[in-house]
N, C-alpha and C positions, 0 to 999 in steps of 0.2 A: 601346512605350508604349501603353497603354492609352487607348481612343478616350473621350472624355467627352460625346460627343454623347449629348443623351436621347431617351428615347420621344417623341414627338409627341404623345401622349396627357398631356402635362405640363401643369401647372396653366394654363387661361387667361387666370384671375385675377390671375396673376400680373406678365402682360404688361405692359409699359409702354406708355401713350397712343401714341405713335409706334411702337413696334413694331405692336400692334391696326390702329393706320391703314395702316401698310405692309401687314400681313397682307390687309386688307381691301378694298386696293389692286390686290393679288398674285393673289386668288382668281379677281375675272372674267375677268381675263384668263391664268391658268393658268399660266403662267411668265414671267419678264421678266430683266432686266439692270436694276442700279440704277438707270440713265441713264432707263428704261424707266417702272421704281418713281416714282422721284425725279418727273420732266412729268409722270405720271398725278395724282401726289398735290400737284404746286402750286397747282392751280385753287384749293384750301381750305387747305393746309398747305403752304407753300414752306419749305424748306427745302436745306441745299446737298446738291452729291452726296455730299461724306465724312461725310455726318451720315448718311445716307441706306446710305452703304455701313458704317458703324458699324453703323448698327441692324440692318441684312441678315445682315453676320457673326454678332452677338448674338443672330438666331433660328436661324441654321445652326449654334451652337456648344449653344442649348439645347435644337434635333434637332426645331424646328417648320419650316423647312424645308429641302433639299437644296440641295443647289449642283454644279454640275457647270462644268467651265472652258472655256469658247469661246473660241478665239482669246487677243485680252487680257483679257476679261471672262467673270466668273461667271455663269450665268443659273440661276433662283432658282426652285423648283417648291415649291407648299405639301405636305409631306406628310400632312397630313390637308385634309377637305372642309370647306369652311364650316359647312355644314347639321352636321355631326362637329364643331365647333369651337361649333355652336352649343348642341348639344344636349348637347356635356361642358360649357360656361359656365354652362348652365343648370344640371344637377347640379349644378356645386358653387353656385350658389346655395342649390337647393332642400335640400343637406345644411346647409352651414355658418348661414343667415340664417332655414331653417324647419322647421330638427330632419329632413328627410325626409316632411314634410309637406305633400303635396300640396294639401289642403285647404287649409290656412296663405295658403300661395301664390297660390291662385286669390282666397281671399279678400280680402288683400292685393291684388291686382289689379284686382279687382272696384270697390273702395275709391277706388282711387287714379287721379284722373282726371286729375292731373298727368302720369302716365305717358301716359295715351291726348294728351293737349295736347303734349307734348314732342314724341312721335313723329309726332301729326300738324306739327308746326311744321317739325322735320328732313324731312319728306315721307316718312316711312316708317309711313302709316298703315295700318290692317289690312287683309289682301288677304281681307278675308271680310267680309260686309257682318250678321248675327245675330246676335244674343247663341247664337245654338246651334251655330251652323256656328263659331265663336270657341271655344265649351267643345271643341267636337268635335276641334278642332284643337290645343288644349291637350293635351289625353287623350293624341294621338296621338303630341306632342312628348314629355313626360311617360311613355308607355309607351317611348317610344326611351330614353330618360335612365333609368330606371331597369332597362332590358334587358328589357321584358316584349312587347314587339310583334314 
């Protein structure tokens, strides 16, 4: 039988809210067990553990991340990096919402201070304090996602 696990390079668009939070749960600390997943992510999202071990099988069946068997339990490795995960999320933005338009994008960002107000609200404000040191670091995201750096 043919294995149906995919690439890990699979759309991250396409992840569901609880998968992303499990994902993003899984990444700092590199590998876990649902039981592991599941306490990390109650602080904000509680949830049971078979919701928790649903959603784990559901990115190990769509090949975002491994599983390997411990004892009774599976422990659960991202096979791609966050920083990978963030840099393909953002491609497919900058294809499907600005034609491949990096300009687009930046402008659109430039624009939109609701973004810079959300992220600082979440406390995920910028780790760069310029409007230059911010393009500079754009550029740089932007030359990964399009494969030119």
């Amino acid at each position: 039988m043919a294995d149906k696990t995919q690439s890990p390079r699979r759309r991250l668009l396409e992840l569901a809210p609880l998968e992303l939070d499990c994902m993003n749960t899984l990444w700092p600390i590199g590998e876990g067990t649902v039981r592991e997943i599941r306490d990390l992510l109650a602080a904000r999202r509680p949830r049971a553990y078979t919701t928790i071990m649903t959603i784990m099988d559901r990115l190990a069946r769509k090949g975002v991340v491994e599983r390997v068997k411990a004892g009774r339990a599976y422990v659960y490795r991202p096979r791609l990096t966050a920083e990978d995960a963030r840099a393909q999320a953002l491609g497919q933005v900058l294809e499907s919402f600005f034609g491949g338009s990096q300009e687009a994008l930046l402008a659109q960002l430039g624009k939109s201070t609701s973004i810079r107000r959300a992220a600082a609200a979440a406390g995920n404000a910028p780790a760069f304090g310029s409007a230059a040191e911010g393009e500079r670091r754009t550029d740089i995201v932007l030359g990964r996602v399009r494969g030119t750096d």
